[in-house]
N, C-alpha and C positions, 0 to 999 in steps of 0.2 A: 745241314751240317755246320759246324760251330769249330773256327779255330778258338784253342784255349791256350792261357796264358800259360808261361814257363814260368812263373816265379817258384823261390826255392818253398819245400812245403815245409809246414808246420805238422804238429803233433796232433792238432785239431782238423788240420786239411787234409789229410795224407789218405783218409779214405780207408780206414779201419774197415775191416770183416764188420758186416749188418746181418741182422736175421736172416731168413731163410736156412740154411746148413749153421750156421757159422757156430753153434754150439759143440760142434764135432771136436773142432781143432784152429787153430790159425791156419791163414792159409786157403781154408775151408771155405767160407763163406761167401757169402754175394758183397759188391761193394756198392755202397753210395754214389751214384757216376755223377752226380751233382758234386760232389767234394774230394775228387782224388785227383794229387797233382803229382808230378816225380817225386822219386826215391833216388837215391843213388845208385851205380850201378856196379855190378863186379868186375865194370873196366870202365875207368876215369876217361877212359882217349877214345871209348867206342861205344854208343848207344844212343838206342830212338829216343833224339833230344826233341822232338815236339809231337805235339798231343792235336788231337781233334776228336771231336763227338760225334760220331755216325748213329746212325740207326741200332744197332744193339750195344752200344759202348763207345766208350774211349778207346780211340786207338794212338798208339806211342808209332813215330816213325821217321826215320832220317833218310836223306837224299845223299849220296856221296858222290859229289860233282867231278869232274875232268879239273885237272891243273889250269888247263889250257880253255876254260867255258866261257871267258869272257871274251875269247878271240875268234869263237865259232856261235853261227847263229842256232839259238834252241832249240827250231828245229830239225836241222842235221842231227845233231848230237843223239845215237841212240839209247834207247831205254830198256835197262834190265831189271825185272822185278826178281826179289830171291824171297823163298818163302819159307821157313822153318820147318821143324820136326814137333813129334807131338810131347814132347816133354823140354824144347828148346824153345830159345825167344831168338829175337834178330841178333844177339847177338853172338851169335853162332857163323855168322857173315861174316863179322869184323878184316880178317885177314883176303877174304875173295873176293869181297865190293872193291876192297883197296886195292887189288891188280886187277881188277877186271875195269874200273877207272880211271886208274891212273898208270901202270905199266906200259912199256913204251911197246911192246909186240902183241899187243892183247887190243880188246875192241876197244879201248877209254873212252865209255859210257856212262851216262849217269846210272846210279844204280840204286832201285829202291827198298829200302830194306823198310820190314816193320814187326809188330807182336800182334798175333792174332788174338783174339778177347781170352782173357783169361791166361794170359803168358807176359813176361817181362815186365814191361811198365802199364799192359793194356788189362786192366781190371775185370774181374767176370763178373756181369750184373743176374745172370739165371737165366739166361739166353741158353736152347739147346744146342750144343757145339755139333751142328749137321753140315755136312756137305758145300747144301746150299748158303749158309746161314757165313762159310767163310769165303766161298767163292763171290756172295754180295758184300763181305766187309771188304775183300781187294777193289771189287770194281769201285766201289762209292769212293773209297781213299784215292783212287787213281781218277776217281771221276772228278773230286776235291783237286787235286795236285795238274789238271788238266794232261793226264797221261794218255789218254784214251782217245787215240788219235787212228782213224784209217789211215790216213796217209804215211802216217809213221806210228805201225803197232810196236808196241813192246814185246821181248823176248821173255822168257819166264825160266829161273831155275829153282826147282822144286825135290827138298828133300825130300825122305819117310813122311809124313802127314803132307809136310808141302809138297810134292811128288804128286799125289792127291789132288790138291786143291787145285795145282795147275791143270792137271788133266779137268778138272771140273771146269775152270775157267776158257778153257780153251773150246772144251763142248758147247759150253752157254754161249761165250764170248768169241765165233773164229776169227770176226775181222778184226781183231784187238789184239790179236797173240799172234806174233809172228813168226816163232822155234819156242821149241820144247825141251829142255837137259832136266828129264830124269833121274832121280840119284834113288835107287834104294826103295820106290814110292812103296808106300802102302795103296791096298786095295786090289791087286790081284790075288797074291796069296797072304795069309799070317799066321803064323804061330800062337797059338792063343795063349795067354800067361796061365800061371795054374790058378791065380783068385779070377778069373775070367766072368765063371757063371756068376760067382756070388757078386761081382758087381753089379752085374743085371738087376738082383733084387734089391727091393727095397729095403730100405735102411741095411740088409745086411753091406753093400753097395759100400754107403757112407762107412756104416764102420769098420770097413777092411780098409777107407782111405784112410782112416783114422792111424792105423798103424803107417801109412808112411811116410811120415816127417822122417821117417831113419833110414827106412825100407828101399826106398823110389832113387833117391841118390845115388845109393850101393847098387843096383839091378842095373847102372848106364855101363858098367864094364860090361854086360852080356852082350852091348853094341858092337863086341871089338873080339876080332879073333888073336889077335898077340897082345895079352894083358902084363905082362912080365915088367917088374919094376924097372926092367933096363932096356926097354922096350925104347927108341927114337919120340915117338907119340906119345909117351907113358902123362909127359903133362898134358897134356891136350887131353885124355881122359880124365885127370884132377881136375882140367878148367869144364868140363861136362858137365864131373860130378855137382864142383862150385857153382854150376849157370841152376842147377837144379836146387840145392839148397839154397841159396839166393830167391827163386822164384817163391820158396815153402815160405819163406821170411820175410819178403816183401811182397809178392804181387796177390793184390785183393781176389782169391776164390780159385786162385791156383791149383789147391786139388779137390776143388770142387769143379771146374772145367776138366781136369785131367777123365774125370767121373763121367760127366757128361759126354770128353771124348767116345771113352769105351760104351756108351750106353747108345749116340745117339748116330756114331761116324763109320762111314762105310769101310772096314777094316779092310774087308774082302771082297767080292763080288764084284767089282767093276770092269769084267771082264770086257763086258760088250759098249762100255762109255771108253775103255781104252781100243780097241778095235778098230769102233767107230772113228777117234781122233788121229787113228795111226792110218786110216784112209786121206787126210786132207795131205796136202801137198807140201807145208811149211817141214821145213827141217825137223829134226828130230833126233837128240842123241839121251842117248839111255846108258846110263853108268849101274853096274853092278860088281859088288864084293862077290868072290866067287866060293867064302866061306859064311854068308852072310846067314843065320837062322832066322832070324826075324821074318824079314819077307824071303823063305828057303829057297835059295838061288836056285834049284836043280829045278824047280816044280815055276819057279815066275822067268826065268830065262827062256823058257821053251814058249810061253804066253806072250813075254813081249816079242820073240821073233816074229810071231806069228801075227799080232796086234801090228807091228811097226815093219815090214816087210823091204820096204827103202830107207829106214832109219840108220844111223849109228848104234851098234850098239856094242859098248866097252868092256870087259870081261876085269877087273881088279884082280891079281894073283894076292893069294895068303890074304883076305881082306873081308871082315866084317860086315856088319850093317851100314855103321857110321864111317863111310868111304871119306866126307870129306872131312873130317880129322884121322885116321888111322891110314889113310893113302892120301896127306895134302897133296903134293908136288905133282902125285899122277893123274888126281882130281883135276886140280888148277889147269893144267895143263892140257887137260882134255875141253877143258872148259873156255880158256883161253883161244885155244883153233879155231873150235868149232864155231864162237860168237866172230871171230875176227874175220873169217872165212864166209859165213853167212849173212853178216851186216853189211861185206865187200857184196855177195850177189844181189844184193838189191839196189847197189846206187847203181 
């Protein structure tokens, strides 16, 4: 593993779409993981500001520290990993790292945000976006960043795709996770999109991606059960939309991972790896929209009861897929207890 240098990129360095897809579209293509250095981001004040080369890529990733880190030893200080959604990058975090950090009634923990291959700043080189394939880019990055401690595991919160990946981490990984906040995961139930099959196939696959430079942006309102332009959130789904064309525009192979997602990641069926992790003893809170279609609330509320039997689990009224922008404060705020409440039971 290789830290890489931050310097600002050039037009030559920036790590252009290479062969493999990349005739499809921008966006599309595999990238150069020898020559890709940051882009700008579609928030000046928030994003995974440095880079490292793992085992299938570059990964982009920030730490966001306690006010107060220089006055407590490192390792007091607990560790929250947050993991994105399948068409989100880290930063999607930006507003809950910063009170789960730094808010004075919340756990102020360090908090590690990052972009999983093929999202944000972290480039997709033709790696198949599996399961396992993201549950080994957190542990390596956390292996890098010496997070990976028994003594003191880290806590994991895992949206739609990241919801997923922590449960897979927590399976591989138990002495290293020490709570679980669910938001919305995929993998027990999904709604399948209507270009579903024809991604399966080949090249028809690619070129169905091929239509969504326009397409993929538009479809993030279906995250959200109150779309109404006078809607409280209504920006928060323009910054959605923006995190999504932004990724079409700058992140090398963006929907050619989106591709790979659907092809190669367990959408559904993780019934018995969630079952299994809702028998270990560590905390557990599970947040669901109670209008969510995506992963349909009526058909995966009744699976994680049953999977998670001593768990939290949060019901959101009038609320979406995408709980932590269409419900912040009721998000935050669940999120907030529960870490502050369960990093108290273990000193």
């Amino acid at each position: 593993m290789e830290q890489i240098s931050q310097a600002e990129p050039t037009e030559e360095s920036r790590g252009a779409p290479s062969g493999g897809m990349g005739r499809f579209c921008c966006g599309f293509g595999k990238s150069n993981n020898n020559q890709y250095e940051m882009d700008n981001s579609p928030d000046t004040d928030f994003h995974a500001d440095s880079l490292i080369k793992l085992t299938h890529g570059i990964t982009a990733y920030r730490i966001i520290e306690p006010k107060d880190v220089d006055k407590r030893p490192i390792e007091s200080i607990p560790i929250i990993v947050c993991l994105h959604g399948i068409h989100d990058s880290s930063y999607m975090w930006a507003d809950i790292a910063d009170l789960l950090s730094d808010f004075e009634q919340g756990p102020q923990a360090r908090v590690l945000v990052f972009d999983f291959y093929g999202h944000g700043r972290s480039p997709w080189t033709g790696v198949d976006i599996t399961l396992d394939a993201l549950v080994t880019q957190t542990k390596e990055l956390m292996d890098f960043l010496d997070l990976t401690r028994t003594s003191k595991p880290a806590s994991f919160i895992g949206y739609d795709m990241g919801g997923a990946v922590a449960a897979g981490f927590a399976a591989k990984f138990p002495n290293f996770c020490s709570s679980l906040s669910l938001i919305s995961p995929l993998g027990i139930k999904y709604k399948a999109i209507p270009q579903e099959k024809w991604l399966n196939r080949k090249y028809f696959g690619e070129y169905v991606m091929t239509k969504q430079k326009v397409l993929l942006p538009l479809s993030q309102e279906s995250n959200f059960y109150d779309k109404a332009d006078e809607s409280s959130h209504r920006y928060l789904i323009e910054r959605q939309i923006d995190m999504v064309k932004w990724q079409i525009q700058h992140t090398p192979g963006y929907l050619g991972a989106i591709l790979s997602i659907y092809r190669n990641f367990p959408m559904r069926g993780m019934e018995e790896l969630f079952t299994a992790i809702g028998r270990h003893p560590r905390p557990t809170l599970n947040i669901w929209g109670d209008r969510d279609t995506v992963s349909p609330y009526k058909k995966c509320i009744k699976l994680t009861e049953e999977s998670f039997p001593k768990g939290n689990i949060v019901d959101i009224a009038d609320c979406g897929h995408n709980a932590p922008f269409e419900k912040f404060e009721d998000v935050v705020k669940e999120l907030l207890t529960f870490h502050r409440d369960s990093f108290a039971a273990l000193e």
